[in-house]
Every structure is written in structure tokens, then in C-alpha cells.
N, C-alpha and C positions, 0 to 999 in steps of 0.2 A: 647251484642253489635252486630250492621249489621256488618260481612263484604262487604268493596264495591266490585261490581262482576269487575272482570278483563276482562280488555279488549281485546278481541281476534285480531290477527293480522293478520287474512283470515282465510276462510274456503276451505278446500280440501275435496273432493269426491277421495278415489284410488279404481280402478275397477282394480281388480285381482282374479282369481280364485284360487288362494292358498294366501288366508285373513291372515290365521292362521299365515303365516310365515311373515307377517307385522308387528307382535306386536313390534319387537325393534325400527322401522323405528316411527313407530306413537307415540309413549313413547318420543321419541324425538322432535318430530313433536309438540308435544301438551307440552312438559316442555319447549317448545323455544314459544308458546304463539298462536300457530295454532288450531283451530278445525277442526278434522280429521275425516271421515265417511268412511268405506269400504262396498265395495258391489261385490261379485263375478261374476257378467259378467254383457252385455251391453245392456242390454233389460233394467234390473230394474235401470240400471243407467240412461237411456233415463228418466225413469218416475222417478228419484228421482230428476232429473235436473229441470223437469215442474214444480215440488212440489216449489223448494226449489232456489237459487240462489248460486252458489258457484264462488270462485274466482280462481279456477284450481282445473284442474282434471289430476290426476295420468292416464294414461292409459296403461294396461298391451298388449302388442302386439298378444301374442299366448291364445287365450283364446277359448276355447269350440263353437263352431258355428263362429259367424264373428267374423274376428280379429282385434285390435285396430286400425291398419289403416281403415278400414270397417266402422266399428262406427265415423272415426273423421268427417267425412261430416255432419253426423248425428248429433251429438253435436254442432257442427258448426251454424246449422240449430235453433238449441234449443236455445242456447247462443252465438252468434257471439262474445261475448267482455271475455269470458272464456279462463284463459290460457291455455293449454292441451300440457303433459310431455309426450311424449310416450316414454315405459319401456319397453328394448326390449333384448333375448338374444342373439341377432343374431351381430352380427358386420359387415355382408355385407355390400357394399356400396349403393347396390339396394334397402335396407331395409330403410337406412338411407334417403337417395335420397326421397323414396317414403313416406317418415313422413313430412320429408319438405316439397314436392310439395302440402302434402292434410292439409296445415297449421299449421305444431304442433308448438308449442314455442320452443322445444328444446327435446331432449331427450337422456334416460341414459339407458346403457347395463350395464343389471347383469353379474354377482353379482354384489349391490352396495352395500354401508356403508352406516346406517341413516344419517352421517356426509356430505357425498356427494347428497342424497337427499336433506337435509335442506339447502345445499349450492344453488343448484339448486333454489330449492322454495324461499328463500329469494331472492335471482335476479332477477327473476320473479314480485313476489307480492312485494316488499319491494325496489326492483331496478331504479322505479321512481321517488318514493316518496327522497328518498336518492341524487340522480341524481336532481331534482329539488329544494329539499334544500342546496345540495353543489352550483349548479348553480345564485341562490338567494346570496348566501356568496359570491361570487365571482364579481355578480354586484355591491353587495356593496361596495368590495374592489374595484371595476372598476371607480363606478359612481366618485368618486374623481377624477380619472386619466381622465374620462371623460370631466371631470367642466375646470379644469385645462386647458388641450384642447383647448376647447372653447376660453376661452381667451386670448392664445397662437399664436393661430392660426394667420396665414401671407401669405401664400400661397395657390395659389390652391388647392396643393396635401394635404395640412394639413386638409382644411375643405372637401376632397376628403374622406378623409382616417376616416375622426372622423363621419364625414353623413353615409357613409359605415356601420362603426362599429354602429352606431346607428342601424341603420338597421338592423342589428345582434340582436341584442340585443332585440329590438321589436320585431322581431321573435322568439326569447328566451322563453321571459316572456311571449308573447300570449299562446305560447306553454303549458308553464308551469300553465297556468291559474293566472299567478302572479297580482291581482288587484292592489292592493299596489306600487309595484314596478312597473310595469305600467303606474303609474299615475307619478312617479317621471322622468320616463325617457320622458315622454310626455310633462314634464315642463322643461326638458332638450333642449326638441327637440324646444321646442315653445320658448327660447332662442337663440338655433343654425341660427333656419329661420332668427329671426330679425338680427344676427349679420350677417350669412351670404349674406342675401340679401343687407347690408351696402359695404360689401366688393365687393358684385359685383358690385355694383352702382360708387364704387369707380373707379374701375380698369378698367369696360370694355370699354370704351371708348380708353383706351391705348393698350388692347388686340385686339380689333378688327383692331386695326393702323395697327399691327405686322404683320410679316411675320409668318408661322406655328412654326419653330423653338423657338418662344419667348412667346407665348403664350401658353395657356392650348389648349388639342386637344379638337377643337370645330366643330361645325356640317358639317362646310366645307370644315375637314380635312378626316373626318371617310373615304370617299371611297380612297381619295390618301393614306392616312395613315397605314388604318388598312386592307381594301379589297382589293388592286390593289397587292399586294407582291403575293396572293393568286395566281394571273393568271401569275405569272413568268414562269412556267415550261409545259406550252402549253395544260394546262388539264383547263376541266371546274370549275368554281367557283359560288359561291350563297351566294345573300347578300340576308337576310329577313329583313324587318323594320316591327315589328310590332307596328301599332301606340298606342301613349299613355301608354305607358308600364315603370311605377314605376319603380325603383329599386328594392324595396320590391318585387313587383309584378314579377320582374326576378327571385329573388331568391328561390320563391317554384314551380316556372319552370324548375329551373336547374337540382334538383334534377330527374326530369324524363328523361329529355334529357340527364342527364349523361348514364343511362342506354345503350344509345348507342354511344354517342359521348364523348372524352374526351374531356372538356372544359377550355378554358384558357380565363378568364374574367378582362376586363379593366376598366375604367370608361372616358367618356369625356363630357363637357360643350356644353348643348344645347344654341344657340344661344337667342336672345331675339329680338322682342315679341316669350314664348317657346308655339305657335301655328303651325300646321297641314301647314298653305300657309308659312311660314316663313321657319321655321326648315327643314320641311324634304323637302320642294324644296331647300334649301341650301345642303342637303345632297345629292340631286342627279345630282345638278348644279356644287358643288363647289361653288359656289360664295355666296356673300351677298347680301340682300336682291336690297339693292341701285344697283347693277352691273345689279342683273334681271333684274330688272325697266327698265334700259336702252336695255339691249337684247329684252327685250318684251314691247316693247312698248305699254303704256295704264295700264300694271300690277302697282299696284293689284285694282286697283278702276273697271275695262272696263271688267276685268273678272268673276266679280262677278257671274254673271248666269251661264258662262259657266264652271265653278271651277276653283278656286285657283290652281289647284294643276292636273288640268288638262293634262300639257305638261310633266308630270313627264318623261315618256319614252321616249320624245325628246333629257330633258337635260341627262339624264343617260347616252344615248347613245352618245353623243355631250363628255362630260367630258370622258365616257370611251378612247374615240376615240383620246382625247386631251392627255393622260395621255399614252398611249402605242403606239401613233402613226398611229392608227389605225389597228395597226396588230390584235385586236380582236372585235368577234363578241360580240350583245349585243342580249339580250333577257328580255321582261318586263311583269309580268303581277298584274296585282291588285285583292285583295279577297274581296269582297266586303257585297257577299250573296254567299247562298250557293250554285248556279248556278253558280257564278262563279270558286266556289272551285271543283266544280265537273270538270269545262271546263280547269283548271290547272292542277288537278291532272291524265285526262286523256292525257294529253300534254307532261307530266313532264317529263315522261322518253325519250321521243324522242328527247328534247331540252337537255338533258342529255347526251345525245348522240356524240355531239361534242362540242369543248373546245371554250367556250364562257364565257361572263358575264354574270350570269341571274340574275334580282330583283326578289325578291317576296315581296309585299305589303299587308299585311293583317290589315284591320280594323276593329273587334270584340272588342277588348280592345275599343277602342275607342268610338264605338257606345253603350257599357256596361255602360263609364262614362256619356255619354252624355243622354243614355235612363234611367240612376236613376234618372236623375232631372224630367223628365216627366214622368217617370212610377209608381205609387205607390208599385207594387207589387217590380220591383227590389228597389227601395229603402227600403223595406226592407227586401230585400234580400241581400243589399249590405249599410251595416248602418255605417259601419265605415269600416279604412283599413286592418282591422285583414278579414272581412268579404267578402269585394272585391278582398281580394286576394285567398280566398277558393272560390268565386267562380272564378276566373282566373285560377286558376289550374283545376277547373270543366271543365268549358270551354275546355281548352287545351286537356286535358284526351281524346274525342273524336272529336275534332277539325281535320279541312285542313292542319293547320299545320304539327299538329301531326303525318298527315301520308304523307303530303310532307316530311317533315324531315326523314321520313323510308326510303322514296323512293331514297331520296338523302344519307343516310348511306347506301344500299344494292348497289349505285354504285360506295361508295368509295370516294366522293366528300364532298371538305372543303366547309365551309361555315360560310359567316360572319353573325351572329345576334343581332341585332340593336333597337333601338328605332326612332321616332324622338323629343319625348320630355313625361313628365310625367304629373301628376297632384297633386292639393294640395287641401284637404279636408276644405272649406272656411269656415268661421265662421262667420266673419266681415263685415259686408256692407260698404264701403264709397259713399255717395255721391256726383256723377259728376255732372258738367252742359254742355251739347251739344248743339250742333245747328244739325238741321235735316238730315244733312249730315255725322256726324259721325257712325262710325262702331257700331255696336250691339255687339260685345264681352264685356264678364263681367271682365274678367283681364287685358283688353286693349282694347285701341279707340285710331284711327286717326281722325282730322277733323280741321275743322278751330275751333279756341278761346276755346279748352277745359282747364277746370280747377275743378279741385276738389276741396270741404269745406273745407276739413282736407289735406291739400299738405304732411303733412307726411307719408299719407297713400299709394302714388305713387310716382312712377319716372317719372318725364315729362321732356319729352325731347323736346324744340324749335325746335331745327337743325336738323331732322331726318340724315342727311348725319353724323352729328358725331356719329354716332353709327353703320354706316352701313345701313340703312334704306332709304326708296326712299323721297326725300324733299319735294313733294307737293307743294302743292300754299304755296304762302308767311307768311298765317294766318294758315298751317297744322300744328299740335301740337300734341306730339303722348303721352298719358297714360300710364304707364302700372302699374299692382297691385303691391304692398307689399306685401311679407307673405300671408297670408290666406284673405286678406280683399277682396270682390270683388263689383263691381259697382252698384250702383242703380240710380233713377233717381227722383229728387224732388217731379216731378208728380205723380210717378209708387213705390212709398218708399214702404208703405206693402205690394204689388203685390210685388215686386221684391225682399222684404225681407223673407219674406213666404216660396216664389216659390223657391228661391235657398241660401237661409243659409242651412249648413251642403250639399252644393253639391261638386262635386270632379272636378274641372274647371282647365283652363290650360292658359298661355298666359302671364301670370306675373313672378315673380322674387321669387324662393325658393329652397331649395336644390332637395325639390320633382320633380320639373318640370324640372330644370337642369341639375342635377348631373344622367347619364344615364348610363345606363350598352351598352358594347360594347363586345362580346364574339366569338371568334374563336372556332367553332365545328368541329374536327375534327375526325370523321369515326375511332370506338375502332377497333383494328385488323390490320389497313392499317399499309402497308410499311413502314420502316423509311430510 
């Protein structure tokens, strides 16, 4: 009769020049279900690794010619995804120090026991997979408390708090490579949108009534709110808005920025339509769209050539001035290209220099979503939001930001980081009917007499004023999407089906484009 061969639970390579005295270590090694190889120094372990594939390497530190720290670049080089234990007998802190800084996974000073090597190695090889099937048990146990939730839900903060944890959760299981589970919490989520877009439909007409106090903090609150406390004590401050920035998309941000700043994250309610003219002039106005209209006469139909969003550093400076009385300066610049990132960062620190407001506007995020629908190569570089968000952290890694944000921890200044609204991965086309005058947005149109086929697929609002928005002529009637469905047009139906299903579009009604992260960066080290 065959026996079936057993299944090994990794393979180890240990580079040691006293082999001989490994045999208890390996005996244990290989009765707990590892295949074990020794080899006494680091030359023939380079060419056993080219040969051969292993999943960690023992490395003895004091060995004949170069020492294991010596080789770990070297291995490094041969297998970047190997784990590597440096074995050392030294207990220095320099020794240790310098195993870390040249990549080891971890390492153990002799004397050890086979028992604390095998502890080590299962952690290692054994420590993810573990970690990702407790993690799987626990969204199981979650996904109900999840469901529940949902249905529950009544307030802002509840479908705050559960769009949140979703987001958690999706980054979880991306993580984890969870297909499976994945696909249930995506049927979760394509549940959450419809119900929460209902709630908003419900409410905001009586939110936007409100005074700040009564309502969810929404886009017109972030600088009195959240950025204005910052300039109490006579020191400079810094809002960033980067536009079009997910939640998601915040949250494998964070993790770099924590590196320097400790961070204390909030969330508030992008206003609607959640567009670039609407949102973030409401963030740097304060006001609602309708109140602009009247400050700027002609907005938003007369500025179309010249931008939407052109007077940004008017109104910042206008609401700063409103809001302290004028006792502070303002300072504003926009990123647009990389000329202009260069022309800020060589600025940065001198505007740093006394106690002001300063904006910073960066739009990468936003020209990333708006260049997948037209680029072939980023869409597929960015095919869904597991992948737009790897590349958003790409981005960032060597990004303006990145090293504004240095420049502003090296002098010790807080800083508020913002969105003005996100995006939703579309799926659904509905089709609208226009007259030649309405807006070209695919999650929203103003114009005279629009109406959609399927009315349940939008919010049309008659009154533009009851919702905050400028009224237009008598026959203006404003669209905006559901969920993921975005507009097409009788004529243009497969051109415009084609061209943008599966695009990442912004303007309509869903926790993606809403529900936005609001965080306080404040400088590790500084004073308390």
C-alpha cells in the first residue's frame, strides 16, 4: 500500500558553521512537519537559494569571512519575500539594531532551545495564515452584527459608524486575499448604499434647514468646526483638502502619515451634489451653494470657462477673516502639476514662518479618478477599489504632499486633513432626457424639464433652494444619481455605456462620496 507523502509546512535553509551542533534543533524542526537544509556559510547558501526556493532562512551572525548581517542584503537581493531569523550570540543593542535596520524578520541569541526556535518559525511561516483564518472567524461572527446594523440604523452616526467598519473590513479581507468573503461583504455594502442613500434623501432637506448644532457636521462646517480651534494659540495652522479622497482611500494613507504625525480621525457629510464646484467651495466659503450664487453673481452657469472653483482663496480668506475677526492671516495654494508642487514646496517653509491659516489643495486623487475613464492603461491599473487604493498610496509614497507634510512636522505645526468629497465605483446607467442646456455630469445635471426613465434611479429636486442649491429659471430641475447608477443619454446609450460603466464618478448620493474622513495631524514629539 502507497503511503500518502506528508505535507511539508515550509522549508528552511539554516546557514551555520557549527551544522553538527543543529541536529536537536532540526529533529524538532522536521517532527513538527518543516523541511530543514544546513549549510555552513554564505557563499553556498547564495547558490543554494538560486537553485532552490525556501520560505526562511536561519542566519548564523558570526560565521568565517562575512557575517550574517553581511549576507542579509545579499539574500535580500536573491529572494526579497524570504523570511531571514538572524542567530546571534551577542546581546548588544548595536547588533540587534543593525539586524533590523538590514531587514531580518526577527532574531534569537544563543544559546536557544529547539522549542524557542520552532516558536519563532511557526510565527513567521505559520503566523499569517493563522491570523487570516482567525480574522475570516470573526467576520463571520461580525457579518450578522453587521446585517443587523443596517436595519437598525436611524441616525447619522449609526450609518457613520457601520460605512466605517465596512471599510474596515474591506480592507481586511482584500488583505487577506478573502474571495469568498469578499463577495458577501460587497453584497452587504450594495445593500448599505441603497438604504443609505434613502436616508439621505429623507433627511437632508431638514439638515441643511439646521443650524451646525442639529445637524451632521457637513462640508460647511469642517473649517469652523474642525480647523478654526487650531489657530487659537497664535501659532500657524494647515488645512490640506485632498480632492476626491475615499475613505478607504484615507485609510492606507494613514498608516504612513502616522509615522510622523499622531492622528486623531473623524468623519463628516459631504454636502450634495458631492462635486469638486459644490463641496469644496462650501468648505472654503462656509456657505451653501444657494448663498454663493447670491455672493457671486452669475455662479455657477457664467463661470464655467473660468472655473468652478476658481475664487477658492477668496472665499478661505473671506470666512477666515469672518470667523476670528480678522486677527489672522491667510495663505492659499493649489497643486495642480508638478510645477506647481515644486513652486509650494519651495514656499512652504517661509509661509511657515508666521502664524497664519494656510490651505493646501492637492488634485492627483482626483485627476487619477477622472484619467481611468479616459486612460486605457490606468484602468487597468486601477480596476476596482482594492487597486485604486494601491495605487493612492503609490502615489503618496513619492508625492508633494508627502514632503509638504515633512516640512510641516520638522516645524511642529498641526494640521487639518480633509477631503471634499469621494467617489462610487458605477455599474448602472440610467437614462436621462435633456435639453442642450443641461450640465454634462454623469451623477448630476441642472437644466430646464430634466427627467429620468427610471425616476427611482435619482433624486430630482424641482426647488433647488430646498436643499440649498441656486433656483435657476422657473423650468431648472436638478438630477442627482442613486447609488452607483450614472447617466446616459437616448442618443449616446452605448457610447456612454461602454465609455464609463465600471468608472469611479462622483456627484450623486452614497456613503462613498459622503461619508469623508476629517483628521487632525498633529507633529509626534511636540509639546503638550
Amino acid at each position: 500500500m502507497n503511503q500518502q507523502k506528508k505535507v511539508s509546512r515550509g522549508r528552511i535553509l539554516w546557514v551555520d558553521d557549527e551544522v553538527e551542533l543543529l541536529l536537536p534543533h532540526r529533529l524538532v524542526l522536521e517532527q513538527r512537519g518543516y523541511e530543514v537544509d544546513t549549510l555552513p556559510n554564505g557563499d553556498d547558501a547564495l547558490s543554494q537559494l538560486r537553485r532552490c526556493a525556501y520560505d526562511l532562512v536561519l542566519l548564523d551572525q558570526e560565521m568565517p569571512g562575512r557575517t550574517g548581517t553581511d549576507m542579509l542584503r545579499e539574500i535580500r537581493g536573491v529572494d526579497p519575500r524570504v523570511a531571514i531569523v538572524m542567530v546571534t550570540k551577542s546581546e548588544e543593542e548595536s547588533t540587534l539594531k543593525e539586524a533590523i535596520a538590514r531587514r531580518a524578520d526577527d532574531y534569537i541569541v544563543k544559546p536557544t532551545s529547539p522549542r524557542q526556535v520552532a516558536s519563532v518559525v511557526a510565527r513567521l511561516l505559520e503566523g499569517p495564515v493563522l491570523r487570516n483564518e482567525q480574522m475570516a472567524q470573526d467576520f463571520v461572527r461580525a457579518f450578522s452584527d453587521l446585517r443587523t446594523r443596517l436595519h437598525e440604523a436611524r441616525s447619522w452616526r449609526d450609518w457613520a459608524d457601520l460605512y466605517s467598519d465596512l471599510v474596515d473590513w474591506d480592507l481586511e479581507l482584500s488583505e487577506a486575499g478573502e474571495i469568498g468573503l469578499g463577495d458577501s461583504l460587497r453584497a452587504l455594502m450594495t445593500d448599505t448604499r441603497r438604504e443609505f442613500t434613502e436616508f439621505v434623501i429623507k433627511n437632508y432637506q431638514d439638515w441643511v434647514a439646521r443650524g451646525q448644532s442639529a445637524r451632521p457636521s457637513m462640508s460647511v462646517d469642517v473649517i469652523p468646526q474642525f480647523f478654526v480651534p487650531l489657530l487659537a494659540h497664535g501659532e500657524p495652522a494647515v488645512l490640506v483638502v485632498v480632492d476626491c479622497l475615499r475613505l478607504d482611500q484615507w485609510r492606507v494613507l494613514r498608516s504612513a502619515i502616522a509615522e510622523d504625525f499622531e492622528v486623531e480621525s473623524d468623519l463628516y457629510l459631504s454636502i450634495i451634489p458631492s462635486a469638486t464646484p459644490y463641496a469644496r467651495n462650501a468648505i472654503f466659503s462656509g456657505k451653501f451653494p444657494d448663498e454663493l450664487a447670491k455672493l457671486r453673481p452669475g455662479w455657477p452657469e457664467a463661470w464655467e470657462e473660468s472655473g468652478l472653483n476658481s475664487f477658492e482663496d477668496e472665499l478661505f480668506a473671506e470666512q477666515i477673516s469672518r470667523l476670528t475677526a480678522g486677527s489672522v492671516a491667510t495663505h492659499y495654494e493649489k497643486v495642480h502639476n508638478a510645477s506647481d508642487g515644486e513652486a509650494m514646496l519651495r514656499r512652504l517653509p517661509t509661509v511657515l514662518d508666521e502664524p497664519r491659516a494656510i490651505a493646501l489643495v492637492f488634485n492627483f486623487v482626483d485627476l487619477l479618478t477622472h484619467g481611468r475613464g479616459e486612460s486605457q492603461l490606468l484602468f487597468e491599473m486601477a480596476r476596482d477599489a482594492e487597486a485604486l487604493r494601491r495605487l493612492t498610496r503609490t502615489w503618496y509614497e513619492g508625492s508633494d504632499l508627502r514632503k509638504a507634510l515633512r516640512i510641516i512636522h520638522s516645524r511642529g505645526v498641526r494640521t487639518l486633513l480633509t477631503t471634499d468629497h469621494g467617489s462610487v465605483h458605477c455599474h448602472r446607467p440610467t437614462t436621462v432626457f435633456a435639453k442642450r442646456d443641461a450640465t454634462s455630469s454623469l451623477r448630476y445635471k441642472y437644466g430646464d424639464d430634466l427627467r429620468a426613465e427610471n425616476p427611482v434611479t435619482v433624486f430630482t429636486v424641482g426647488n433647488g433652494e430646498s436643499v440649498r442649491l441656486p433656483r435657476g429659471g422657473l423650468k431648472t430641475n436638478y438630477l442627482i444619481a442613486r447609488e452607483d447608477f450614472f447617466f446616459v443619454y437616448p442618443t449616446k446609450l452605448r457610447e456612454y455605456q461602454s465609455r464609463y460603466r465600471d468608472s469611479f464618478l462622483h456627484g450623486g448620493i452614497s456613503p462613498e462620496e459622503l461619508i469623508l474622513p476629517v483628521a487632525l495631524l498633529k507633529p509626534r514629539g511636540e509639546a503638550r
